[in-house]
Structure formats: C-alpha cells, structure tokens
N, CA and C atoms as a LAMMPS dump frame, in Angstrom:
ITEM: TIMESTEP
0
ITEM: NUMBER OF ATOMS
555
ITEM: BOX BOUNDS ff ff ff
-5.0000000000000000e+02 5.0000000000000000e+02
-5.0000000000000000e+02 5.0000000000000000e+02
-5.0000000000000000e+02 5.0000000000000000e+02
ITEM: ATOMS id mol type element x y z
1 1 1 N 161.069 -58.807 240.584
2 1 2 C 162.107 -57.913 241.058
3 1 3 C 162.014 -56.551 240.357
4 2 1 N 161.989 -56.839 239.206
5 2 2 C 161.47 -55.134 238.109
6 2 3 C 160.769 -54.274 238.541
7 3 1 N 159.324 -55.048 239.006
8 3 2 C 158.208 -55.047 239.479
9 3 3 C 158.272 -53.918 240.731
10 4 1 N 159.11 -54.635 241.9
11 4 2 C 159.218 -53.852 242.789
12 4 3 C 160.372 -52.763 242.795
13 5 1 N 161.313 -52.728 241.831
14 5 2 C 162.371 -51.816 241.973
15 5 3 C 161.405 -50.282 241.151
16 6 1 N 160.464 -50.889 240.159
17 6 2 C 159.684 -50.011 239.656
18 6 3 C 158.869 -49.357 240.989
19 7 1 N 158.333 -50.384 241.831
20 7 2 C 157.234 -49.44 242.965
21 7 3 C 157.958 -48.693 243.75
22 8 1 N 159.431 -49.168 243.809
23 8 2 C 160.306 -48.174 245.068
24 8 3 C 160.652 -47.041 244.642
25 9 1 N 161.085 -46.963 243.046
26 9 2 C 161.336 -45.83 242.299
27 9 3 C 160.355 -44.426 242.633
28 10 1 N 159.483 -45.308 242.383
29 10 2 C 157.651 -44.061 242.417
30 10 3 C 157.736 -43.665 243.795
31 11 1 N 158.127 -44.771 245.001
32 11 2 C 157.541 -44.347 246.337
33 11 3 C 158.789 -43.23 246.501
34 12 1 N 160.281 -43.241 245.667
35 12 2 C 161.046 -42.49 246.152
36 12 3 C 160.42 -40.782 245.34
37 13 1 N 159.96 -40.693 244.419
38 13 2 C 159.339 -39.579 243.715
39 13 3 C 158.764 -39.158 244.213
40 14 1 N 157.619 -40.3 244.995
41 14 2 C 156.449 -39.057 244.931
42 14 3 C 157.082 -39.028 246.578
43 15 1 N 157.994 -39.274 247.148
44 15 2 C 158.341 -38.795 248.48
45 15 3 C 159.306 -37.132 247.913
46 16 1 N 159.553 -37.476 247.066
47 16 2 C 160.516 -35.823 246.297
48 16 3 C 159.586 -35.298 246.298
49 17 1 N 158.576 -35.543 245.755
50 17 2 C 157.209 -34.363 245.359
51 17 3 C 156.801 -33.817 246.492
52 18 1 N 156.704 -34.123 247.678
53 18 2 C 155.981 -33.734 248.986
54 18 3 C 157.201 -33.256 249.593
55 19 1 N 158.147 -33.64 249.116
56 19 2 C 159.497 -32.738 250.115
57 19 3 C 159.738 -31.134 249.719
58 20 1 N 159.352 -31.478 247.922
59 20 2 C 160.074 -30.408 247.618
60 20 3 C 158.72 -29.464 248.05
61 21 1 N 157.726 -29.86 248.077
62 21 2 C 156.099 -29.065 248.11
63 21 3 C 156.354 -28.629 249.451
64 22 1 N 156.476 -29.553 250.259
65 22 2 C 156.658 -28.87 251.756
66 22 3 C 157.574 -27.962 252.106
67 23 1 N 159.518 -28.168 251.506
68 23 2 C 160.103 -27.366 252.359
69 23 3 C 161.216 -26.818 250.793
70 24 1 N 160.935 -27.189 250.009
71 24 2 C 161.894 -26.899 248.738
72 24 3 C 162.784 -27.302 248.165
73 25 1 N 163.767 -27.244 247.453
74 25 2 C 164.825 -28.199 247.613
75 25 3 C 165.809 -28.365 248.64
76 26 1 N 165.592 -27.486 249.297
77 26 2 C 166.477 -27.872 250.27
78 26 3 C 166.274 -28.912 251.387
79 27 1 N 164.555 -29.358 251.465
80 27 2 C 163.881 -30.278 252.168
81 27 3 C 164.912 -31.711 251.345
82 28 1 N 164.382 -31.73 250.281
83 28 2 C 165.008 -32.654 249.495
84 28 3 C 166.331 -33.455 249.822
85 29 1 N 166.707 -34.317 250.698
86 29 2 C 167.956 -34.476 251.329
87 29 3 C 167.45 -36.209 251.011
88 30 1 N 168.641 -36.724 250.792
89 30 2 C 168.846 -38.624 250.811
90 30 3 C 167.97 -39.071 252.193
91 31 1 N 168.88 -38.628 253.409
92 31 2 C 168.066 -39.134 254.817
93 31 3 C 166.905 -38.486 254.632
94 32 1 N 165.792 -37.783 254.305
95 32 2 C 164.879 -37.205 254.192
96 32 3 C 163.946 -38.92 253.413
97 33 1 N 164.414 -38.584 252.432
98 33 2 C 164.107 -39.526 251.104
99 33 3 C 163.76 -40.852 252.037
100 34 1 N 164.949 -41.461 252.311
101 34 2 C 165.221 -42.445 253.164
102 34 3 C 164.042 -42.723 254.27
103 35 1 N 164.146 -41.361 254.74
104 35 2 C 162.97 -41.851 255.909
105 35 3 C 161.641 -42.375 255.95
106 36 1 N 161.327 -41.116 254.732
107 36 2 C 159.495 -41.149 254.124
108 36 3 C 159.214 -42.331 253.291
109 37 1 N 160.228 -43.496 252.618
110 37 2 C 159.769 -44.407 251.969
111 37 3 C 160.339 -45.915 252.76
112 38 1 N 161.434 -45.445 253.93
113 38 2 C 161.497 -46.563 255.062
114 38 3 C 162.434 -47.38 254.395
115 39 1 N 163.094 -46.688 253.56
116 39 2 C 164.598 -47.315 252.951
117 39 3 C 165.435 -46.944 253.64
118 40 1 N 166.798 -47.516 253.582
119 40 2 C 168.047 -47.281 254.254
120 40 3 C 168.368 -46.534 252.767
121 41 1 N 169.653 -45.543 253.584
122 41 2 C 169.663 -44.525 252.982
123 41 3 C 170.585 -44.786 251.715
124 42 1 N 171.424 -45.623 252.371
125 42 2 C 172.416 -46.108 250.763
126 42 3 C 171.183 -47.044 249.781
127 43 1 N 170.011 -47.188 250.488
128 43 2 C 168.93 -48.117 248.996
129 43 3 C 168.848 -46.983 248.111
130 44 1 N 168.815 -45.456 248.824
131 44 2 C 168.368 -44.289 247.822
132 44 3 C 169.541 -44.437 246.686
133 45 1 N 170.247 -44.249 247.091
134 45 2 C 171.534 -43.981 246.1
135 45 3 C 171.981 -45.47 244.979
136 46 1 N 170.949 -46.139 245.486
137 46 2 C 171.085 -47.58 243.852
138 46 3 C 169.842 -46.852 243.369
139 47 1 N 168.995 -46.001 243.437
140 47 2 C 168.02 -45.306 242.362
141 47 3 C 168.414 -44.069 242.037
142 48 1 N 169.004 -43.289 243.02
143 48 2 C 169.615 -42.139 242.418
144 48 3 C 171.254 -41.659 242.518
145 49 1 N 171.938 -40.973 242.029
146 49 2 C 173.037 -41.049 242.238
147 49 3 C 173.452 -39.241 243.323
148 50 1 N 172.034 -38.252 242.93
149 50 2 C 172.33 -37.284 243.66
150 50 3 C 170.963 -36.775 243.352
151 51 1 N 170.711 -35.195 244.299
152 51 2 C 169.344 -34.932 244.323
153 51 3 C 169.258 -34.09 242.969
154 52 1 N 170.397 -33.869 242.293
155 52 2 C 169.975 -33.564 240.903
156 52 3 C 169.2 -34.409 240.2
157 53 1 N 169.516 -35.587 240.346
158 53 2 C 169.048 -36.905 239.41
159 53 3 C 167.643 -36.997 239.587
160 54 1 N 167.62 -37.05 241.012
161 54 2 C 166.275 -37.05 241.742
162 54 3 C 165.159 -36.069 240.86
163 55 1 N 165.683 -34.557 240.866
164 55 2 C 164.787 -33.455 240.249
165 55 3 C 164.385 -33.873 238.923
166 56 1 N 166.179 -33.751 238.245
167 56 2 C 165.707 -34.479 237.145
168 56 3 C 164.575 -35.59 236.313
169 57 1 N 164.946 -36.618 237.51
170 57 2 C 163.555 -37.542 236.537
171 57 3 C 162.338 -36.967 237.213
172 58 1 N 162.04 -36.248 237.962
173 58 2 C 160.531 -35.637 238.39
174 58 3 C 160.264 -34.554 237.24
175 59 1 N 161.304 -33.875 236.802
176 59 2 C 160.65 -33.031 235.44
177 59 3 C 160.582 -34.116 234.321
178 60 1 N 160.936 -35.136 234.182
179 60 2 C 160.893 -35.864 232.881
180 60 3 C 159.752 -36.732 233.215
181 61 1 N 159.251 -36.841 234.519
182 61 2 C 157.716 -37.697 234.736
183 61 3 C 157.002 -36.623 234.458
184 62 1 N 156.624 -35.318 235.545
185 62 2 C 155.919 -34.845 235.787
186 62 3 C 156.059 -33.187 234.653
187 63 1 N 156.502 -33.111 234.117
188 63 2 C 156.672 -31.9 232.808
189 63 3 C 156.101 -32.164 231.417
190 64 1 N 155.672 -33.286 231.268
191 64 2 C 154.865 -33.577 230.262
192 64 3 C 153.574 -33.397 230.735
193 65 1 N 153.342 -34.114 231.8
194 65 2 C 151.682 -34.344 232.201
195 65 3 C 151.255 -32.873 232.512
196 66 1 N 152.27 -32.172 233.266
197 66 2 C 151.899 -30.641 233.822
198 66 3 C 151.854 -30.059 232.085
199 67 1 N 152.4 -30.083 230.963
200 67 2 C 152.332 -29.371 229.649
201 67 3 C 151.23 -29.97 228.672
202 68 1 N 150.636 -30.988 229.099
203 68 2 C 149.592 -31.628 228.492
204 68 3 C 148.391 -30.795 228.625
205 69 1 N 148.122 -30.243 230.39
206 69 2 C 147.634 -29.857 230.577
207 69 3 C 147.246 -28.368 230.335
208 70 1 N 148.185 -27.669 230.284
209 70 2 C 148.211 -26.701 229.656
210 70 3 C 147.69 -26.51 228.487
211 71 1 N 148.452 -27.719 227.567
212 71 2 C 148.227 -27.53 225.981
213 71 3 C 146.323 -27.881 226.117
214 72 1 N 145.687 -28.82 226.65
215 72 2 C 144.016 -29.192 226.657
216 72 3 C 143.856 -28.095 227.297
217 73 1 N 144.237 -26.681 228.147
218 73 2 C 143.456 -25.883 228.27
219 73 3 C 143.288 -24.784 227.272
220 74 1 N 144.626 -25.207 226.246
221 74 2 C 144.769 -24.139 225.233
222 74 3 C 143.348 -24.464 224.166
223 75 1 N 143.576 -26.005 223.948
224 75 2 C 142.563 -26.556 222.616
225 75 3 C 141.231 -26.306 223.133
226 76 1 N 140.568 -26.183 224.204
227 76 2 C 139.625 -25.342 224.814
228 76 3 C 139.453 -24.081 224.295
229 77 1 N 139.972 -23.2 224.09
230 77 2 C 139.977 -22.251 223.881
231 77 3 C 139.107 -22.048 222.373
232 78 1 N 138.7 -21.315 222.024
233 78 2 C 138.274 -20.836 220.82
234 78 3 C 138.964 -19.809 220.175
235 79 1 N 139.35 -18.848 220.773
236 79 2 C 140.467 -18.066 220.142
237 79 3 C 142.069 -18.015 219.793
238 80 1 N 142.641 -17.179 219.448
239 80 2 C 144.228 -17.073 219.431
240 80 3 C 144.191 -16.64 220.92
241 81 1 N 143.55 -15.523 221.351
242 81 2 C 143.64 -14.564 222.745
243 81 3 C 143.075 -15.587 223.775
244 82 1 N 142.17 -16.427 223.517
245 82 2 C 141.495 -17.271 224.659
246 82 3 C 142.776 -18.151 224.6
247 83 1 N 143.719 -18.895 223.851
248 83 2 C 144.578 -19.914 223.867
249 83 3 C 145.67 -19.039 224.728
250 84 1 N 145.917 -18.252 224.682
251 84 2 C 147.336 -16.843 224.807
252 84 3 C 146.813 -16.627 226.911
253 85 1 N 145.146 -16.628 227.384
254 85 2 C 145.247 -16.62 228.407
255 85 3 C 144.943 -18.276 228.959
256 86 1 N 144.456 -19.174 228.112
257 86 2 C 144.513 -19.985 228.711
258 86 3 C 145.886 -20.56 228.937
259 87 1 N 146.919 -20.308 228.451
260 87 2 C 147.907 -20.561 228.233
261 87 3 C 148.767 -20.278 229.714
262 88 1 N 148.52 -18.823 230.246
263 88 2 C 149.074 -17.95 231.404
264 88 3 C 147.948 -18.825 232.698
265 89 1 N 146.947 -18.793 232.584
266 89 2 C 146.254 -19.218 234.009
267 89 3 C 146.066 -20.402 234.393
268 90 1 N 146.442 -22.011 232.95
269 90 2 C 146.944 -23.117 233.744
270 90 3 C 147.871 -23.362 234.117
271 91 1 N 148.831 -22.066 233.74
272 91 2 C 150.284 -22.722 234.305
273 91 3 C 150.035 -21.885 235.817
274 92 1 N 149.482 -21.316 235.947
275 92 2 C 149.624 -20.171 237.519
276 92 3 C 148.394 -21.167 238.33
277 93 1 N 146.863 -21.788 237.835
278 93 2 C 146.344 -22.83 238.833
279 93 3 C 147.213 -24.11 239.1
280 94 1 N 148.327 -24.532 238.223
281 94 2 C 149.027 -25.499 238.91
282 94 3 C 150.375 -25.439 240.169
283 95 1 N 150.294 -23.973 240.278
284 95 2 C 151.117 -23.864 241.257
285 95 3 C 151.407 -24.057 242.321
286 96 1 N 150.068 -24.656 242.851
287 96 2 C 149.609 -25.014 243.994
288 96 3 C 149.918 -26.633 244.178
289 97 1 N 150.376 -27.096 242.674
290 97 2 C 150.014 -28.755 242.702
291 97 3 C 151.926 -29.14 242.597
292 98 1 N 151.378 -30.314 243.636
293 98 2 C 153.009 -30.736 244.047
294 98 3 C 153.922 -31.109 242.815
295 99 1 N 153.155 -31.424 241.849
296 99 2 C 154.289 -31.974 240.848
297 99 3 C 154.803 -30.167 239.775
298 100 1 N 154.395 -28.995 240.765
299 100 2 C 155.081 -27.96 240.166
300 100 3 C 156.191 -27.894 240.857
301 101 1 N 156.284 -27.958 242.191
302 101 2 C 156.988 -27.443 242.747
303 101 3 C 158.693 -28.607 242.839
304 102 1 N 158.5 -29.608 241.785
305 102 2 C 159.982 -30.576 241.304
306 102 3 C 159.84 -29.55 239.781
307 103 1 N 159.044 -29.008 239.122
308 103 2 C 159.279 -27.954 238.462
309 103 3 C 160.114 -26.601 238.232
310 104 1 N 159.613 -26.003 239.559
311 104 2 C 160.519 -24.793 239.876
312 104 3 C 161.64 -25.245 240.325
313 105 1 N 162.19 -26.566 241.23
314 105 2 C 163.02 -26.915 241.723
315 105 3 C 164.475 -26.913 240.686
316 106 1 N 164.063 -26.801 239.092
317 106 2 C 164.918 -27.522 238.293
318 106 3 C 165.982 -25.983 238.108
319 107 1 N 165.337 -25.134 238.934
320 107 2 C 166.433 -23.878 238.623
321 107 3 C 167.488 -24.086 240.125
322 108 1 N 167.133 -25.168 240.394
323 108 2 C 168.352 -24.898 241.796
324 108 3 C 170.021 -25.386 241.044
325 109 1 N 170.586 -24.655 241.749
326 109 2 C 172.229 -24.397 241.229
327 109 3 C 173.024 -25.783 241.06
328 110 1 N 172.568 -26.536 241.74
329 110 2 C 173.211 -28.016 242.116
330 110 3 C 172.506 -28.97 240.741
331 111 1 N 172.075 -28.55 239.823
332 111 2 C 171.79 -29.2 238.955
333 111 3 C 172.886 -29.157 237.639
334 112 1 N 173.318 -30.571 237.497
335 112 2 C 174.265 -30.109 236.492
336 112 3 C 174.173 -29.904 234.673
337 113 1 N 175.349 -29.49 234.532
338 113 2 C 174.829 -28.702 232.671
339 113 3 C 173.904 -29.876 232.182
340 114 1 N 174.399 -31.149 232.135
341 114 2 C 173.171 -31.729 231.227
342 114 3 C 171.453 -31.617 231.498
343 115 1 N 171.195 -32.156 232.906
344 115 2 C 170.325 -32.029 233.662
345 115 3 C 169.786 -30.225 233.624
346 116 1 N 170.041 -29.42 233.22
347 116 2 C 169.661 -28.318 232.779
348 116 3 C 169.19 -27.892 231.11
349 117 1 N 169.832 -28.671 230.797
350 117 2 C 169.741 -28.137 228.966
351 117 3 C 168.121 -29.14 228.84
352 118 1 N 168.339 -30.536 229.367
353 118 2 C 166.778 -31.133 229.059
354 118 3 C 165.871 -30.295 229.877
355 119 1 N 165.847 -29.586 230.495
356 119 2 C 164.698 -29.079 230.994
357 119 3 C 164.506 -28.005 230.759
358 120 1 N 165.829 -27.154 229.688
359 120 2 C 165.442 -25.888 229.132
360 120 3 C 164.517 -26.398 227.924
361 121 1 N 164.829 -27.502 227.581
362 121 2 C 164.614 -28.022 226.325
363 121 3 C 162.649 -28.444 226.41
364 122 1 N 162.968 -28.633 227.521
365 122 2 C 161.179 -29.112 227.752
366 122 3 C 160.454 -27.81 227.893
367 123 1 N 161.177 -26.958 228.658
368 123 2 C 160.564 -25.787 228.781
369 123 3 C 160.254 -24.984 227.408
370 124 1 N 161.174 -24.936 226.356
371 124 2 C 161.276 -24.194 225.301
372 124 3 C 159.775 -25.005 224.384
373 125 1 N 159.645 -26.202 224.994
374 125 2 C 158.152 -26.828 224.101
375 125 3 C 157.04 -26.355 225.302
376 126 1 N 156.88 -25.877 226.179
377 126 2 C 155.684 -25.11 226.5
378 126 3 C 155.87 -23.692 225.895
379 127 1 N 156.795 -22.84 225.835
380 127 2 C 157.169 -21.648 225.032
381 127 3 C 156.206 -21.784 223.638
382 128 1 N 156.848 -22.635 223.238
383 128 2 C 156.102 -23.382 221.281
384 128 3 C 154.814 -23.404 221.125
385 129 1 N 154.319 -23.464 222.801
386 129 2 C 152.739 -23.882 222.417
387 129 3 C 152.176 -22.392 222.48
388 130 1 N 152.287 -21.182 223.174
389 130 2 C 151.224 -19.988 222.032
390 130 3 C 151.912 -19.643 220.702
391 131 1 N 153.097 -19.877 220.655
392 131 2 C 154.043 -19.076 219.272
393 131 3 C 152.547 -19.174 217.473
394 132 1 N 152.317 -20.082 217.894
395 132 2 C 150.919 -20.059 216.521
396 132 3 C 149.931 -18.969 217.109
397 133 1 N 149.471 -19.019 218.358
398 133 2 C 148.252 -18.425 219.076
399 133 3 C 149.182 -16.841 219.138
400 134 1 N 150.367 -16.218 218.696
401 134 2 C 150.84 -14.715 218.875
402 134 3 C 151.097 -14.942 217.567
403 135 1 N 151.434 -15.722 216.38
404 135 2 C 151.251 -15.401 215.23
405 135 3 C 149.337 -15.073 214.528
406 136 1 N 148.786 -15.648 214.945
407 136 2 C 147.41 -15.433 214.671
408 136 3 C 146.828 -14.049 215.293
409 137 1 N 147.698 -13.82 216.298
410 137 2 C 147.316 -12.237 216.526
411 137 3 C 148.184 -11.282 216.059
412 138 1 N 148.556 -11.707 215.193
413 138 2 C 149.642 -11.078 214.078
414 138 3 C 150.739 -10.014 215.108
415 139 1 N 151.655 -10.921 215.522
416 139 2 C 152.909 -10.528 216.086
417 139 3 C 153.662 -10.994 215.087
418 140 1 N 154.645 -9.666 214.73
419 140 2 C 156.052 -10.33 213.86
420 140 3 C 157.039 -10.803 214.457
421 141 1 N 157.098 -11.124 215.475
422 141 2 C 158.237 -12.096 216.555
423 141 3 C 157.309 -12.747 216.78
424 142 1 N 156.483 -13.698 217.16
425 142 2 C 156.012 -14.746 217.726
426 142 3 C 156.666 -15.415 218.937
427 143 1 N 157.757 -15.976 218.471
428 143 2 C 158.617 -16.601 219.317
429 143 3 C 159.247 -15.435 220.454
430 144 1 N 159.61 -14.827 220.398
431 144 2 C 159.885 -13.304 221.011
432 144 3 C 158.915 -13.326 222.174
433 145 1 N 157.773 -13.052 221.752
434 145 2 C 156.953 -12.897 222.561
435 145 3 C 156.043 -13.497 222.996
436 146 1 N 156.514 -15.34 222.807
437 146 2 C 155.756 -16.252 224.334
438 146 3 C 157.108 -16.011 225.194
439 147 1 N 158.045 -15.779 224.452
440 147 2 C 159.027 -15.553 225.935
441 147 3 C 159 -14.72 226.538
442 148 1 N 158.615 -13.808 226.113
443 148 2 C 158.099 -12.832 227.288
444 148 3 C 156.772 -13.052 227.992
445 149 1 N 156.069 -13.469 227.388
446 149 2 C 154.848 -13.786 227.827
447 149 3 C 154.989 -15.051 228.998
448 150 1 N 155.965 -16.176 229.264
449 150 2 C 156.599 -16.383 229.816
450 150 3 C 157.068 -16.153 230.677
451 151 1 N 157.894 -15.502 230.55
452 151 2 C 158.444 -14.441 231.461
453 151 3 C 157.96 -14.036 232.601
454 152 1 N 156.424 -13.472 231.996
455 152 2 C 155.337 -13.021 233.038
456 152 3 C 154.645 -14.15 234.195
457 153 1 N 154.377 -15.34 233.067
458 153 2 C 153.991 -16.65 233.922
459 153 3 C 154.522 -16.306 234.951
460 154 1 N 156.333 -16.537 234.672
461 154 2 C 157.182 -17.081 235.944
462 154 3 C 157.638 -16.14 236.769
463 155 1 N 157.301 -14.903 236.595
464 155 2 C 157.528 -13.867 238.013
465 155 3 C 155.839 -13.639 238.315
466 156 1 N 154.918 -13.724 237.615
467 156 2 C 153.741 -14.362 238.253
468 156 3 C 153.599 -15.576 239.497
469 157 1 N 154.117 -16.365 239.259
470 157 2 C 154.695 -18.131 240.099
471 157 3 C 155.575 -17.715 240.701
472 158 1 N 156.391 -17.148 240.811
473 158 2 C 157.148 -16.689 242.286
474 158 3 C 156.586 -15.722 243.396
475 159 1 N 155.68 -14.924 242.017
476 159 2 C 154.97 -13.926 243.373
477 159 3 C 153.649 -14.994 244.03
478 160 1 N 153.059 -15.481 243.949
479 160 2 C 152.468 -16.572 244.376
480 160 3 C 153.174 -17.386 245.294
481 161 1 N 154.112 -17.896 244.494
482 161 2 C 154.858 -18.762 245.37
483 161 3 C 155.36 -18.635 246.949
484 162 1 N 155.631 -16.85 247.086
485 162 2 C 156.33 -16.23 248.094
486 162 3 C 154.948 -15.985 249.163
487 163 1 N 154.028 -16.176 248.535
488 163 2 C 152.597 -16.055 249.534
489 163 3 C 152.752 -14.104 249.497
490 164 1 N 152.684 -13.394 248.625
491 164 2 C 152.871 -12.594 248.15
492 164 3 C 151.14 -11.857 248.834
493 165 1 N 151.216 -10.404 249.574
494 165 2 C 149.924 -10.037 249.955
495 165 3 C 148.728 -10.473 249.153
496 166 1 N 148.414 -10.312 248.006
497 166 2 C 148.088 -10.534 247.236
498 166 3 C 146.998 -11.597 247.16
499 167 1 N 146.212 -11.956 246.719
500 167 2 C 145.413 -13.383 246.503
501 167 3 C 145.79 -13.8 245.345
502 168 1 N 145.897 -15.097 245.122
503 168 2 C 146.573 -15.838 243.779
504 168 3 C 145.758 -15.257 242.938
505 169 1 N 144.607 -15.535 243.277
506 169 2 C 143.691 -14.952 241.812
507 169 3 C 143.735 -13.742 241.478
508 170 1 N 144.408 -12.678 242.173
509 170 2 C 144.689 -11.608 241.537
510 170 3 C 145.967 -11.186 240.904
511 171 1 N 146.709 -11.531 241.303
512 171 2 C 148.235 -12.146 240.906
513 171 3 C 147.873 -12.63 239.293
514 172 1 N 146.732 -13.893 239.192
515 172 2 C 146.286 -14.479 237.935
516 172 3 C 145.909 -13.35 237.267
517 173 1 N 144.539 -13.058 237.673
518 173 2 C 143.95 -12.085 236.776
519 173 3 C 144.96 -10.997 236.378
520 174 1 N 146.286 -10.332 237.284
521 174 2 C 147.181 -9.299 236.402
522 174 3 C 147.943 -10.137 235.429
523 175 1 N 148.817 -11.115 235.9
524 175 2 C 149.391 -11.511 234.632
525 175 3 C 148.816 -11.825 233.22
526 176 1 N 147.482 -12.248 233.518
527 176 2 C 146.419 -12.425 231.992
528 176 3 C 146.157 -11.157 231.576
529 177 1 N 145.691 -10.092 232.469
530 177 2 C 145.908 -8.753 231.832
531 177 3 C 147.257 -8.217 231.278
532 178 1 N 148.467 -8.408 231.589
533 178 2 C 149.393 -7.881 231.282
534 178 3 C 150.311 -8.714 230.034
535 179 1 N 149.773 -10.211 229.901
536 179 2 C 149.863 -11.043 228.699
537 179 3 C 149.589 -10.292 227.406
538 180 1 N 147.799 -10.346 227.841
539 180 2 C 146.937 -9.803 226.785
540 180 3 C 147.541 -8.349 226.172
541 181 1 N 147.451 -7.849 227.552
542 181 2 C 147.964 -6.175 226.767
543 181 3 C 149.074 -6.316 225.753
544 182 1 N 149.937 -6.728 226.408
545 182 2 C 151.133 -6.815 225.48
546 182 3 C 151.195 -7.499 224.433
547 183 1 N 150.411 -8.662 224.419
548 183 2 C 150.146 -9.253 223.132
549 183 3 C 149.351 -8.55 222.056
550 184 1 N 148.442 -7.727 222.779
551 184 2 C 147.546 -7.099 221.115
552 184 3 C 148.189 -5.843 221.049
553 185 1 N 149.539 -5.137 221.735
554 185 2 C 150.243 -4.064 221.263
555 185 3 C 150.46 -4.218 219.938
C-alpha cells in the first residue's frame, strides 16, 4: 500500500511538472492533475491539500537536484571567475528543463508564508554557492554581490522565459558578461 501511494505521489508530480512546463501555474489545476494521472479528483486532495502544497513539494524534490547541478558545474570550474560564470549559465541551460519551471512557479501569490520562507531558504543556499568564488575575487560584500549576481540570473530566466527576440544563448552569453563585469569592478 506505501508502495503504491509512493508511485501515485510521483505520477501526481511529475504530472505538475508538465503542467506547469506547458501552461504555468495556472495550467496547474486539481481536475487537470486528476485527469493526466486518471485519478478522481478528490484522490488528488488525500496527497495534496492545495496547489501550493503541490509546488511546494516539487521545489523540495526538484531544488536540490536542479542546485546540485549547478554546484558540479561550479567544482568544474578551475577558477573563482570560471565558478562565478559557471554558476550564471547552469542555472539559464536549465530553463528549458521541466523541473525549472515548479521552480519559477514558487513566486506565484497563492503560495502561503510558510511555503515561501522554505524556498527563500533554499534559494538563499544557491546564493551561498559563489559567495567564496566573489570573495576570492576579492569583493568586500561577497554576499551582496551573488545577490545581485542573482538578480541577473533571474531577469536573465524571465527574458528567456518570455521567448524574448533574442536567442537564449545570447540572453546567456550577456548575463555572463554582465556577471563578470560587475564582479571584477
């Protein structure tokens, strides 16, 4: 019984992951849910209690594995500056990948205070990971300035996101230029 309440759990996720990839959160609806995993719609609601919950545990599956990745493109790196862009261009090649887009989802309004603070909280540990890589390029804020550097990621990932004229990879290549610059100011 574990067994399968565990496989229905996943089939209801990764049906979030393709909803929110396809139409956003607003795709994201119970009868939606319901349909794509061939549950009746009150089965959704003995796994979740609302589509906050829903978002929620998709950043607490999928926000580690997406920051893992990041962090192995950082330890790749050989430099402070190679860690500082590897840092900006795996988070902008995963934008494309469905388990970002229960990512971006976690800024929708319908999420409540708790369900927000853990995912500022997860977020603030991808922040953590250049703060050594802008102290080694001798910044006296460090912390200061992965948040800005940050910053850039994520109006980088919206301009992408919006299918912005642009080609992603150039979108990439400015935000790594405009990282860098600002980092060796």
């Amino acid at each position: 019984m574990a067994e399968h309440r565990s496989m229905q759990r996943a089939a209801l996720l990764d049906a979030a992951r393709s909803l929110l990839s396809e139409g956003g959160t607003e795709a994201l609806t119970f009868p939606a849910l319901a349909e794509r995993t061939g549950l009746a719609r009150s089965s959704v609601y003995e796994y979740f209690r609302s589509r906050a919950a829903v978002v929620e545990e998709l950043c607490e599956v999928d926000f580690p594995v997406w920051a893992a990745e990041v962090a192995a493109a950082m330890e790749r790196a050989g430099t402070a500056e190679g860690k500082v862009e590897a840092y900006v261009r795996q988070q902008l090649a995963l934008v494309g990948d469905r388990r970002h887009r229960a990512v971006v989802a976690i800024s929708a309004s319908e999420l409540d205070a708790g369900a927000r603070e853990k995912i500022r909280a997860a977020h603030g540990g991808l922040v953590a990971m250049i703060v050594e890589a802008l102290r080694e390029l001798g910044h006296e804020q460090p912390r200061l300035a992965a948040m800005l550097v940050q910053g850039v990621v994520d109006a980088a990932v919206r301009r992408i996101e919006l299918g912005a004229a642009e080609d992603p990879t150039v979108v990439t290549n400015a935000a790594v230029a405009m990282a860098l610059g600002g980092v060796k100011g």
